[in-house]
PDB file of N, CA, C and O in Angstrom:
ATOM      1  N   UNK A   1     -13.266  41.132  25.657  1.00  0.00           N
ATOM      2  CA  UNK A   1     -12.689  41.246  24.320  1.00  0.00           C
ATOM      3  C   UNK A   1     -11.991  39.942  23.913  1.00  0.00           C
ATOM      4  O   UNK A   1     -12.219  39.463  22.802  1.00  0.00           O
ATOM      5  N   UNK A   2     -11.227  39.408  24.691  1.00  0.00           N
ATOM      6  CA  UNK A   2     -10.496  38.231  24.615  1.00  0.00           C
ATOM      7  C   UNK A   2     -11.322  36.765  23.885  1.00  0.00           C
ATOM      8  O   UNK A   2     -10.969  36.051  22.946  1.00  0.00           O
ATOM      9  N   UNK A   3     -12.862  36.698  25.006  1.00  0.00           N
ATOM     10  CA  UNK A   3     -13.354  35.477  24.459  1.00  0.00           C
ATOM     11  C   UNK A   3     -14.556  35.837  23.206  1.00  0.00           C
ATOM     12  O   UNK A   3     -15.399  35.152  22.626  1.00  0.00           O
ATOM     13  N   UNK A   4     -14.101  37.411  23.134  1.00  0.00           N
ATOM     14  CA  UNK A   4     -14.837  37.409  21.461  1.00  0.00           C
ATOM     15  C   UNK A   4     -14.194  37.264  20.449  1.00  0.00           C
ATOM     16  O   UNK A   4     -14.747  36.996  19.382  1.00  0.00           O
ATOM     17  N   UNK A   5     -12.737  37.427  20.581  1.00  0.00           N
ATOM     18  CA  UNK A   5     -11.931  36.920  19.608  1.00  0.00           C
ATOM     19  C   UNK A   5     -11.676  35.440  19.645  1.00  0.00           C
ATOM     20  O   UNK A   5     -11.386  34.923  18.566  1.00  0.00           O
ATOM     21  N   UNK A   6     -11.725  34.826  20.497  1.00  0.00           N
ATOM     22  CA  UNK A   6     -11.585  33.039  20.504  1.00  0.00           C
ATOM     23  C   UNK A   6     -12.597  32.825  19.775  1.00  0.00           C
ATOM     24  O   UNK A   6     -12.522  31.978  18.884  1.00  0.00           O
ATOM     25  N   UNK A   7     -13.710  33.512  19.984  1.00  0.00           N
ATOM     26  CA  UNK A   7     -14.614  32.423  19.258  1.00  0.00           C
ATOM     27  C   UNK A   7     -14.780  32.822  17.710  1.00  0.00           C
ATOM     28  O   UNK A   7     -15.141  31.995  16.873  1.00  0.00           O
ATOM     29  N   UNK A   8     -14.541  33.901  17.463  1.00  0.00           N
ATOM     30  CA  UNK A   8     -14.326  34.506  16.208  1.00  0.00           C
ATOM     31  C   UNK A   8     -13.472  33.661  15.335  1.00  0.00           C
ATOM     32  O   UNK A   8     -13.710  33.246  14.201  1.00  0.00           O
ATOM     33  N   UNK A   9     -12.273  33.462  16.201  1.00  0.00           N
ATOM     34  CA  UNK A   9     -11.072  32.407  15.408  1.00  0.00           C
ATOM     35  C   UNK A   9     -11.731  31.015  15.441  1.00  0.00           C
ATOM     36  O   UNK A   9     -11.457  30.234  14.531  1.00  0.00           O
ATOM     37  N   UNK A  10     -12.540  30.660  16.374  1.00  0.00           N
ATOM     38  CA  UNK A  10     -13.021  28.931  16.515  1.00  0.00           C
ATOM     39  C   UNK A  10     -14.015  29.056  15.309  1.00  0.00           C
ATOM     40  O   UNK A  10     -13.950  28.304  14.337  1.00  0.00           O
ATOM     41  N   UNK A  11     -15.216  30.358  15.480  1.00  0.00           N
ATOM     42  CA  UNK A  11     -15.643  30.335  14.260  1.00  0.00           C
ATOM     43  C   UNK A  11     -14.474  30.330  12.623  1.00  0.00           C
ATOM     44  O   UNK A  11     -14.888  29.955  11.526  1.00  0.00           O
ATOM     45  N   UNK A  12     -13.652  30.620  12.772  1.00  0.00           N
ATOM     46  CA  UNK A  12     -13.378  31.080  11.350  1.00  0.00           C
ATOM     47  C   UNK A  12     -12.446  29.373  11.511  1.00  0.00           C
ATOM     48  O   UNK A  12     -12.887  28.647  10.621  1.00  0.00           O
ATOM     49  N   UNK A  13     -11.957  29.036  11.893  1.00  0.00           N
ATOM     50  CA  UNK A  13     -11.160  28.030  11.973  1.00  0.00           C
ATOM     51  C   UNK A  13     -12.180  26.820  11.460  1.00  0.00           C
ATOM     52  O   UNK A  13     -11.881  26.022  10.573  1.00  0.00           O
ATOM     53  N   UNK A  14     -13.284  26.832  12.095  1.00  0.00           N
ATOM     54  CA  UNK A  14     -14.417  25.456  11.587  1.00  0.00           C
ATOM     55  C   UNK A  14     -14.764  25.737  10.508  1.00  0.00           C
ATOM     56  O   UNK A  14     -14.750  24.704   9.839  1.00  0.00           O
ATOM     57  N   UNK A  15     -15.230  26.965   9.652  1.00  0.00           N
ATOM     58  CA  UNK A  15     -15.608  27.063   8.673  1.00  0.00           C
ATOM     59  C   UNK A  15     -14.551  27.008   7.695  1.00  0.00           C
ATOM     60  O   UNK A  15     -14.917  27.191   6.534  1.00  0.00           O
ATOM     61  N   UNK A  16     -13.056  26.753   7.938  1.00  0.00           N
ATOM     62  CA  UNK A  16     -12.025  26.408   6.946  1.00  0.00           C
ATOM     63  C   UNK A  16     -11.885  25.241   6.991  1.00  0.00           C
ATOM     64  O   UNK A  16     -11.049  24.702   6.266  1.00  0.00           O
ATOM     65  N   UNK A  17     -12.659  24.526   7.848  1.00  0.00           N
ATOM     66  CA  UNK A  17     -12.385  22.939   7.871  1.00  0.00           C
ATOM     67  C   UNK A  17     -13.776  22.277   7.084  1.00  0.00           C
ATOM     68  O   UNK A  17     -13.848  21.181   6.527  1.00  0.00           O
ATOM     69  N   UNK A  18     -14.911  23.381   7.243  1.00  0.00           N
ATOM     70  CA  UNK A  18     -16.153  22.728   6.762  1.00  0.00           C
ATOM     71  C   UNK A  18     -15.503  22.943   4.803  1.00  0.00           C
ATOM     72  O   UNK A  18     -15.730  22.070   3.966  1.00  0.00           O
ATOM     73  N   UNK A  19     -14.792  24.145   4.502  1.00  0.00           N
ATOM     74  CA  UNK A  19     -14.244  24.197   3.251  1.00  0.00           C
ATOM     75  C   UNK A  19     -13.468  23.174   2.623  1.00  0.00           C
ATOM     76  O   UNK A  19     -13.847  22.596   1.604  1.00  0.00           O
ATOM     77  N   UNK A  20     -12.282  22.914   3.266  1.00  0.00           N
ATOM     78  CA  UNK A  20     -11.806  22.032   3.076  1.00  0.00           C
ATOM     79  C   UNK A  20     -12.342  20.303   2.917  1.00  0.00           C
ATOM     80  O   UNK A  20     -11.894  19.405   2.205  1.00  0.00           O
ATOM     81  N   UNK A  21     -13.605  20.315   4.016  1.00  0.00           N
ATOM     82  CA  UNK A  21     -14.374  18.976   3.947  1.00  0.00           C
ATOM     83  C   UNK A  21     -15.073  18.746   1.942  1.00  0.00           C
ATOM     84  O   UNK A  21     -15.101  17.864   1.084  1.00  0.00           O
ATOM     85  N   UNK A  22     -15.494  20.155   2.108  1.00  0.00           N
ATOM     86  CA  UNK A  22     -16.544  20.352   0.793  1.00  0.00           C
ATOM     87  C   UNK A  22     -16.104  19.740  -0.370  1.00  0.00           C
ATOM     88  O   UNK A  22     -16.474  18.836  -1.120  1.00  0.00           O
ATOM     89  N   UNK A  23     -14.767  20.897  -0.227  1.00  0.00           N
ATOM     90  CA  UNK A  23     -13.573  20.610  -1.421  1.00  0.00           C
ATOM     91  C   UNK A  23     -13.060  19.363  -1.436  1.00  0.00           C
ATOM     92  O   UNK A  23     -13.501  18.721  -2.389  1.00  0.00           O
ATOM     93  N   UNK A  24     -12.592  18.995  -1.017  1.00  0.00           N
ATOM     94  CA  UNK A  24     -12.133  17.470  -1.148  1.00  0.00           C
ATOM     95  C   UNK A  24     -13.398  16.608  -1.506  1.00  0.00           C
ATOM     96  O   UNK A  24     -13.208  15.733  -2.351  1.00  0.00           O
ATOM     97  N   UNK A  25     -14.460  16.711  -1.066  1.00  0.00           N
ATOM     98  CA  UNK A  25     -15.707  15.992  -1.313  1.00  0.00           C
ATOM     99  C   UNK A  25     -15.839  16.315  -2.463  1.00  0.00           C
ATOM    100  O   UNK A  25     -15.280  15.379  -3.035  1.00  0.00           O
ATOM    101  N   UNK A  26     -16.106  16.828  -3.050  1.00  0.00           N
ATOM    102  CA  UNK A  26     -16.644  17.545  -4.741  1.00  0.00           C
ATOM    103  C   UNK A  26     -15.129  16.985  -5.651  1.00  0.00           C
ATOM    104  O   UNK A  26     -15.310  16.485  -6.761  1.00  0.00           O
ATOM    105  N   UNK A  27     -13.746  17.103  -5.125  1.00  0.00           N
ATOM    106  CA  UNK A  27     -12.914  16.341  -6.013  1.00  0.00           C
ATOM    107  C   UNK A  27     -13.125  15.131  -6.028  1.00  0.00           C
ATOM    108  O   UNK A  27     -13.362  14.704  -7.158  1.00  0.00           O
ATOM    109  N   UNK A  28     -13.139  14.210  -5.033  1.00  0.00           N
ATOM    110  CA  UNK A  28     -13.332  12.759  -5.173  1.00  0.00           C
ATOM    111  C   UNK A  28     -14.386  12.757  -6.015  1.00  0.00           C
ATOM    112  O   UNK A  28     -14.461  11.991  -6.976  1.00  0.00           O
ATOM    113  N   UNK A  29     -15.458  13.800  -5.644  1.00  0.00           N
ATOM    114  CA  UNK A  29     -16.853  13.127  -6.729  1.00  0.00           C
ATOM    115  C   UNK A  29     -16.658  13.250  -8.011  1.00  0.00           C
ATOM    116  O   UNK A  29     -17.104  12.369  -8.746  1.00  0.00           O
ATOM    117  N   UNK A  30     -15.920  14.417  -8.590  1.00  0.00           N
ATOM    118  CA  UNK A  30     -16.078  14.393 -10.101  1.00  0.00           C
ATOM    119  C   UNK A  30     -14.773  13.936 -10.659  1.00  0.00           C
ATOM    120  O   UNK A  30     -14.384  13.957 -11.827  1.00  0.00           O
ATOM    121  N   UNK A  31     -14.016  13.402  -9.280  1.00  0.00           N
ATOM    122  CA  UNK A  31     -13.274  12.330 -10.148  1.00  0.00           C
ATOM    123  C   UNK A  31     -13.115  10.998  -9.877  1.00  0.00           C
ATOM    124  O   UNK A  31     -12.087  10.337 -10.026  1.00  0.00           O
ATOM    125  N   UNK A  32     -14.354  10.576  -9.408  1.00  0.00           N
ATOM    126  CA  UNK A  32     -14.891   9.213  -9.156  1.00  0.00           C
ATOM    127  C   UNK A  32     -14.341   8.190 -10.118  1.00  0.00           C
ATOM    128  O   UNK A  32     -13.724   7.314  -9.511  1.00  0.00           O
ATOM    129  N   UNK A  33     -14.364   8.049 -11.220  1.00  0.00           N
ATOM    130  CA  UNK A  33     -14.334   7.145 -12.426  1.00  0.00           C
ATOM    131  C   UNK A  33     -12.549   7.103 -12.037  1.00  0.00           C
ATOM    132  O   UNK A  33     -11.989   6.078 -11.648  1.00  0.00           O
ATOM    133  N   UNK A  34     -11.809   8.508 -12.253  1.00  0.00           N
ATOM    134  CA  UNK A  34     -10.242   8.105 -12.346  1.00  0.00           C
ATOM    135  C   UNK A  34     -10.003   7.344 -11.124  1.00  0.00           C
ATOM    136  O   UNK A  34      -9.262   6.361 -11.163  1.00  0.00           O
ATOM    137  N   UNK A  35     -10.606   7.740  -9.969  1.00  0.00           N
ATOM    138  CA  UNK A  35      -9.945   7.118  -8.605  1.00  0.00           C
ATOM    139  C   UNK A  35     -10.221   5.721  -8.543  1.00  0.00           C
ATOM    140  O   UNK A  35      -9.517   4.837  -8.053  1.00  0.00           O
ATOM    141  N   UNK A  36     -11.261   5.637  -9.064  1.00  0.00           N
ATOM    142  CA  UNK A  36     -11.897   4.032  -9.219  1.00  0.00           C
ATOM    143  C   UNK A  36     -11.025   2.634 -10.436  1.00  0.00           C
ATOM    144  O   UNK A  36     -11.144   1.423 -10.618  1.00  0.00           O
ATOM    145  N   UNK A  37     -10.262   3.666 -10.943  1.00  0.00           N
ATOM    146  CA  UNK A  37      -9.785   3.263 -12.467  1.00  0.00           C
ATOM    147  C   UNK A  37      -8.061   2.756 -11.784  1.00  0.00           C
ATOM    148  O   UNK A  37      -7.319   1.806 -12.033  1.00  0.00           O
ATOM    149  N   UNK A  38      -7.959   4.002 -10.797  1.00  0.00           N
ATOM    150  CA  UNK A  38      -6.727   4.194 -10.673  1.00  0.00           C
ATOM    151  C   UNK A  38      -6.575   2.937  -9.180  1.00  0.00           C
ATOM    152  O   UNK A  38      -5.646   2.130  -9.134  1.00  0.00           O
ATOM    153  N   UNK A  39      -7.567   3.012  -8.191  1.00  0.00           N
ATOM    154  CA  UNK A  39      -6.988   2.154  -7.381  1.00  0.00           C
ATOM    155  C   UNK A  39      -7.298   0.334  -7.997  1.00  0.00           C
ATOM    156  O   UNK A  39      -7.172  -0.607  -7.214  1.00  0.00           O
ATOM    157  N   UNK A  40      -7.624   0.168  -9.205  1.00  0.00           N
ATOM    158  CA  UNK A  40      -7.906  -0.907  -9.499  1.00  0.00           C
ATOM    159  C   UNK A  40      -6.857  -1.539 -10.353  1.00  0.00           C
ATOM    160  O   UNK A  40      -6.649  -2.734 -10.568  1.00  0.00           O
ATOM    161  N   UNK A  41      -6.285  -0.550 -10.762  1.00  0.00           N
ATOM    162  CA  UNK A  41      -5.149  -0.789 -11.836  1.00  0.00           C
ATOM    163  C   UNK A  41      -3.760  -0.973 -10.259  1.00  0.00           C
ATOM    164  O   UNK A  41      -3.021  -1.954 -10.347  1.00  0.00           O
ATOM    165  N   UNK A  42      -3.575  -0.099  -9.106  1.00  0.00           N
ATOM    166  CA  UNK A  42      -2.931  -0.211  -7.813  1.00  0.00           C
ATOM    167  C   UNK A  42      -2.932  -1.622  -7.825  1.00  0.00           C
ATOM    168  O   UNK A  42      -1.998  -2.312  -8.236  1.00  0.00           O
ATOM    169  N   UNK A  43      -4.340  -2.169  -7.221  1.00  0.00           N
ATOM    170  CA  UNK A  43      -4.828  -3.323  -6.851  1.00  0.00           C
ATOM    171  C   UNK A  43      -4.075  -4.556  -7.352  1.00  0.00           C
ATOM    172  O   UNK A  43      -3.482  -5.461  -6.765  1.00  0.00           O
ATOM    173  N   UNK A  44      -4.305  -4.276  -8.658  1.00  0.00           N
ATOM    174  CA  UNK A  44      -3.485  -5.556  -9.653  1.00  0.00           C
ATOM    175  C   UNK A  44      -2.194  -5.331  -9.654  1.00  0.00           C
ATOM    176  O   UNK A  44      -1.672  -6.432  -9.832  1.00  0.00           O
ATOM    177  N   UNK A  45      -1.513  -4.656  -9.571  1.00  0.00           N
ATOM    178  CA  UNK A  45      -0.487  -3.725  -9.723  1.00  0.00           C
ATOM    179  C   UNK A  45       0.717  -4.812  -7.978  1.00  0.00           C
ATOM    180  O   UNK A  45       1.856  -5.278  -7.967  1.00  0.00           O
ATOM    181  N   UNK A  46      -0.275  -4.744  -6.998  1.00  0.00           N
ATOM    182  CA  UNK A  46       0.557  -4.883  -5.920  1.00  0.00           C
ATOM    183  C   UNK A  46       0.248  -6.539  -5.574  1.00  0.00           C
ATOM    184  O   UNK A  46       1.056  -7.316  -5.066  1.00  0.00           O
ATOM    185  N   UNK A  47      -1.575  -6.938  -6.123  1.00  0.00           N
ATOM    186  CA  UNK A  47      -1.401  -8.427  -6.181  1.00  0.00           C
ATOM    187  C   UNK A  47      -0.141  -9.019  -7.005  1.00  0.00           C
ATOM    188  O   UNK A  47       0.364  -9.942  -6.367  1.00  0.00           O
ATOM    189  N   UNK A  48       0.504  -8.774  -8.198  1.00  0.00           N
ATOM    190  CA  UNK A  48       1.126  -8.814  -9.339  1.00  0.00           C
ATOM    191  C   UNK A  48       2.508  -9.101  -8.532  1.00  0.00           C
ATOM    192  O   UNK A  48       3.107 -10.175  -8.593  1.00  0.00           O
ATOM    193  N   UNK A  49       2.952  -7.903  -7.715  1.00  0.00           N
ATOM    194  CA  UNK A  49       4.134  -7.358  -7.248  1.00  0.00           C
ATOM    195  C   UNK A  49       4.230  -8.734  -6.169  1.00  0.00           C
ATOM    196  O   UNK A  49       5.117  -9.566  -6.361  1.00  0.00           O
ATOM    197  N   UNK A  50       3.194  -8.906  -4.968  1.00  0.00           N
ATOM    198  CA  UNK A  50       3.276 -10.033  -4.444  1.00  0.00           C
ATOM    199  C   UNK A  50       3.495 -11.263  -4.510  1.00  0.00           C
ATOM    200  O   UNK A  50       4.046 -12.024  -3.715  1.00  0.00           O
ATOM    201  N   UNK A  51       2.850 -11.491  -5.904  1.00  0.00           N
ATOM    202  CA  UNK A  51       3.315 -13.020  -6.399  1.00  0.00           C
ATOM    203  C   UNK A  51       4.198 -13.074  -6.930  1.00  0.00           C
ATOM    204  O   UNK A  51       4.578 -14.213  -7.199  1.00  0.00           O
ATOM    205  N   UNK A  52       4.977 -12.005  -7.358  1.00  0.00           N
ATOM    206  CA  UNK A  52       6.649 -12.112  -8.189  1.00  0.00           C
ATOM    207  C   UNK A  52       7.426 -12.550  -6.508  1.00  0.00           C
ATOM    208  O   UNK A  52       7.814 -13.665  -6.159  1.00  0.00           O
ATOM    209  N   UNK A  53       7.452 -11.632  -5.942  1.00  0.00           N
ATOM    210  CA  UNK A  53       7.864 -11.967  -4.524  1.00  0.00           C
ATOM    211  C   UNK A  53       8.347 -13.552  -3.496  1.00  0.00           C
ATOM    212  O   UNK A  53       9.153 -14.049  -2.709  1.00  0.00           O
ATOM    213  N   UNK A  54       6.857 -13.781  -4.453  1.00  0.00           N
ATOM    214  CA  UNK A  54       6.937 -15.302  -3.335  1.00  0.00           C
ATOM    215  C   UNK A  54       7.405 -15.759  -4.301  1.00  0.00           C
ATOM    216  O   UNK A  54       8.388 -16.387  -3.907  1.00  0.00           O
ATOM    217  N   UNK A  55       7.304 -15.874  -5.650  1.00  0.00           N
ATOM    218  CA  UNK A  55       7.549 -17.266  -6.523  1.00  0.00           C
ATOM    219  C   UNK A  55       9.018 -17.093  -6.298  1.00  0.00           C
ATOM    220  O   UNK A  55       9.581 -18.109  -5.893  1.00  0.00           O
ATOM    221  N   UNK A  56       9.841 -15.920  -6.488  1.00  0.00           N
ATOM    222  CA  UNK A  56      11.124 -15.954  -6.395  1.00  0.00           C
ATOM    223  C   UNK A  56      11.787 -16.159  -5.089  1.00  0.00           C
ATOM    224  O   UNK A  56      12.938 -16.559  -5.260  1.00  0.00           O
ATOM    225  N   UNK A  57      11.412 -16.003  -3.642  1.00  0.00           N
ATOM    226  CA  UNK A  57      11.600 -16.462  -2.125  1.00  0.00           C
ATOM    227  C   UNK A  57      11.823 -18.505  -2.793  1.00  0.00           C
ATOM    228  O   UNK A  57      12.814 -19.235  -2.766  1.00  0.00           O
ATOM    229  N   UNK A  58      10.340 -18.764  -3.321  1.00  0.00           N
ATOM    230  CA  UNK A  58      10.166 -19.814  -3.529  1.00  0.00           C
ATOM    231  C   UNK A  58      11.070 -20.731  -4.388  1.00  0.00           C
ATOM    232  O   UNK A  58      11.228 -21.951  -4.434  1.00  0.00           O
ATOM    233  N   UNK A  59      11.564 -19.758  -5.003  1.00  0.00           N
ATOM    234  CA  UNK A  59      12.488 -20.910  -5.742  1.00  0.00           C
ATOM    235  C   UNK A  59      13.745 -20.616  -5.366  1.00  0.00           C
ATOM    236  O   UNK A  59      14.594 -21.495  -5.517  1.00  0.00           O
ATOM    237  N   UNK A  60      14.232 -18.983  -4.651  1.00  0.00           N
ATOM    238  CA  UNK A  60      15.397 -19.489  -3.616  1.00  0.00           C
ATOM    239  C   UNK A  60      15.475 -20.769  -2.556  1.00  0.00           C
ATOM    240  O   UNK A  60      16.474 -21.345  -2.123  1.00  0.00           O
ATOM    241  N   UNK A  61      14.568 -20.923  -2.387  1.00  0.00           N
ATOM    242  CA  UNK A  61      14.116 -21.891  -1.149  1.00  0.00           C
ATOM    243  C   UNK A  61      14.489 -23.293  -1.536  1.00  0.00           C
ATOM    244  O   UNK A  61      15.164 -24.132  -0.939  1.00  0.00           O
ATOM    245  N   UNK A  62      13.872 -23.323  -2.692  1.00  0.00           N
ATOM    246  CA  UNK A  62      14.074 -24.817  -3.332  1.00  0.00           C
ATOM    247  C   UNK A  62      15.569 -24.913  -4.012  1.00  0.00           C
ATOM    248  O   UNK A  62      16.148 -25.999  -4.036  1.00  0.00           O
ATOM    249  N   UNK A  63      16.134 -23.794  -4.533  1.00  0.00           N
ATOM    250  CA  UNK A  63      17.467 -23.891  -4.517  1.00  0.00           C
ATOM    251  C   UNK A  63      18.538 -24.266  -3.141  1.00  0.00           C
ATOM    252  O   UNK A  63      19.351 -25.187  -3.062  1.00  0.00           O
ATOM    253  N   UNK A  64      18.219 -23.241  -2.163  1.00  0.00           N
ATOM    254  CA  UNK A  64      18.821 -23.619  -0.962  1.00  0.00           C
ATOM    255  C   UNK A  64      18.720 -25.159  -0.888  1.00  0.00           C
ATOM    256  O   UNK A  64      19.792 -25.761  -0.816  1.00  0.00           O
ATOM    257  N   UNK A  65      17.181 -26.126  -0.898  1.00  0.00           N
ATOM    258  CA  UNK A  65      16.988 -27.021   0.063  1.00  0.00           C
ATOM    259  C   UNK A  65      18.004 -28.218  -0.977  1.00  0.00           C
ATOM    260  O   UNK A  65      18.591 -29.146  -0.421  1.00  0.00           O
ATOM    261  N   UNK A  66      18.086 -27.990  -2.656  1.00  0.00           N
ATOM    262  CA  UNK A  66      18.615 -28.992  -3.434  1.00  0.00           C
ATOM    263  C   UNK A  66      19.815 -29.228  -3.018  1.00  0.00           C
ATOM    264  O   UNK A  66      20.330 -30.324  -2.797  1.00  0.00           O
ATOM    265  N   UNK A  67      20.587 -27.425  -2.835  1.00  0.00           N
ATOM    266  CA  UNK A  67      22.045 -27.684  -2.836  1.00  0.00           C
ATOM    267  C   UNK A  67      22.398 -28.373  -1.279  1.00  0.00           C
ATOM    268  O   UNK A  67      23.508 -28.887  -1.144  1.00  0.00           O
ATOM    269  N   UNK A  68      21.326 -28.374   0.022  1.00  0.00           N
ATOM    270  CA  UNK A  68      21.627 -29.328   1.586  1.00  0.00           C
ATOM    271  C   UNK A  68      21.515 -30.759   0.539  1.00  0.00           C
ATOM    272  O   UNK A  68      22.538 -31.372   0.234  1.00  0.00           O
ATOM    273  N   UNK A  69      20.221 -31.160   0.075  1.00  0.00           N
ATOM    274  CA  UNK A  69      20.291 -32.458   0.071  1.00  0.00           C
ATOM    275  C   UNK A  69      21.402 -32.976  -1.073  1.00  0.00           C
ATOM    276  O   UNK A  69      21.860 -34.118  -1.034  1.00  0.00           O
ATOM    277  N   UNK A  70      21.699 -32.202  -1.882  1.00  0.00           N
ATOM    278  CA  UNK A  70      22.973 -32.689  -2.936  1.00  0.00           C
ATOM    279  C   UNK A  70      24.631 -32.994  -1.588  1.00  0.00           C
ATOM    280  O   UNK A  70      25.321 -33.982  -1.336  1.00  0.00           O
ATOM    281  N   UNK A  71      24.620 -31.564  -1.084  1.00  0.00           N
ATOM    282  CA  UNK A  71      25.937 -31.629   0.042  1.00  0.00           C
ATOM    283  C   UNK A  71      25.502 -33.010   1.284  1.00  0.00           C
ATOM    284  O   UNK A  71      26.247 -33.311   2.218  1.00  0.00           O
ATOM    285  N   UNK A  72      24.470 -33.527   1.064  1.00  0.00           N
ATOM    286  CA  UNK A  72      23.759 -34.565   2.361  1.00  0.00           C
ATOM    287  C   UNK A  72      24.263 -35.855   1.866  1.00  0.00           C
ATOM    288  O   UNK A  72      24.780 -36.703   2.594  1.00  0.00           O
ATOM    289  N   UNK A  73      24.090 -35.971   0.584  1.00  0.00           N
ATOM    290  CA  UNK A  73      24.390 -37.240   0.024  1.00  0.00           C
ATOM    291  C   UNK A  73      25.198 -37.037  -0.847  1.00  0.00           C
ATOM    292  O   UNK A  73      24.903 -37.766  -1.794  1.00  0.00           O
ATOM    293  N   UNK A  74      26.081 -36.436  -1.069  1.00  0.00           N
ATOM    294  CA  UNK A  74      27.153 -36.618  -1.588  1.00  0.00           C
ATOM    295  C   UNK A  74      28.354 -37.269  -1.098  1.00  0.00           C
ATOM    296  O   UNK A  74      29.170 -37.721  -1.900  1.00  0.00           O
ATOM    297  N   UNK A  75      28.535 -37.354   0.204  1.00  0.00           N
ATOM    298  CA  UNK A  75      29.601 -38.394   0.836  1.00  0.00           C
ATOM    299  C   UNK A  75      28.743 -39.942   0.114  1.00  0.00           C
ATOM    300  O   UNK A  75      29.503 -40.767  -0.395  1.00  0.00           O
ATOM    301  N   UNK A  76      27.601 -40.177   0.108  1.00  0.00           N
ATOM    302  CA  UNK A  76      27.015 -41.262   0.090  1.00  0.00           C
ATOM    303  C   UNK A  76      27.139 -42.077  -1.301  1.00  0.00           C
ATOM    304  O   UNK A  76      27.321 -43.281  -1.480  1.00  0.00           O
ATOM    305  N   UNK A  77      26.963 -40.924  -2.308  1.00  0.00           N
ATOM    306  CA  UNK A  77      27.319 -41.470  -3.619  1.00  0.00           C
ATOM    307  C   UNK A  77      28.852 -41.463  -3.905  1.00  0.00           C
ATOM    308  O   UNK A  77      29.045 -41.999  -4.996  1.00  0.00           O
ATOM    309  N   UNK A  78      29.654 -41.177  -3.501  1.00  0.00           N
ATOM    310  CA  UNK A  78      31.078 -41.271  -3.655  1.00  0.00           C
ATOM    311  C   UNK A  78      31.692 -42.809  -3.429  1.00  0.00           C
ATOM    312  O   UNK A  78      32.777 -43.208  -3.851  1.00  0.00           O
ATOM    313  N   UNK A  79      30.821 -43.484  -2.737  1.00  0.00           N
ATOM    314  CA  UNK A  79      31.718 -44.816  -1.942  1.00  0.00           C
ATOM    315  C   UNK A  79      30.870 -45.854  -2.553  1.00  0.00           C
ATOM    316  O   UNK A  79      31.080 -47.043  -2.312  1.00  0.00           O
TER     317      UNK A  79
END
């Protein structure tokens, strides 16, 4: 009795996974165009986000390096 119910549940358990495979398959498909729309608009979205990132690192950077070489030579222009 025992391993007719295991397999009963292994059966019923795979066929909620073959459901679930289906379903999700048939959403992506008929919403192909939005997902395609949507990770492209992402895409630009996080290239966009990246280059705000660096340009502003980048011009902390160049701030940092002005205000060493201003404090570097400033004893120098004083005399």
């Amino acid at each position: 009795m025992e391993a007719f119910e295991l397999k009963r549940k292994s059966l019923y358990s795979w066929a909620a996974v073959q459901d679930t495979y289906y379903s999700t398959k048939d959403t992506f498909e008929r919403h192909k165009v939005v997902f395609t729309i949507g990770t492209s608009i992402s895409s630009v979205a996080t290239a966009w986000l990246g280059y705000s990132i660096r340009h502003y690192h980048e011009s902390k950077v160049d701030r940092r390096l002005e205000s060493i070489e201003k404090a570097y030579y400033s004893p120098y222009l004083k005399t």
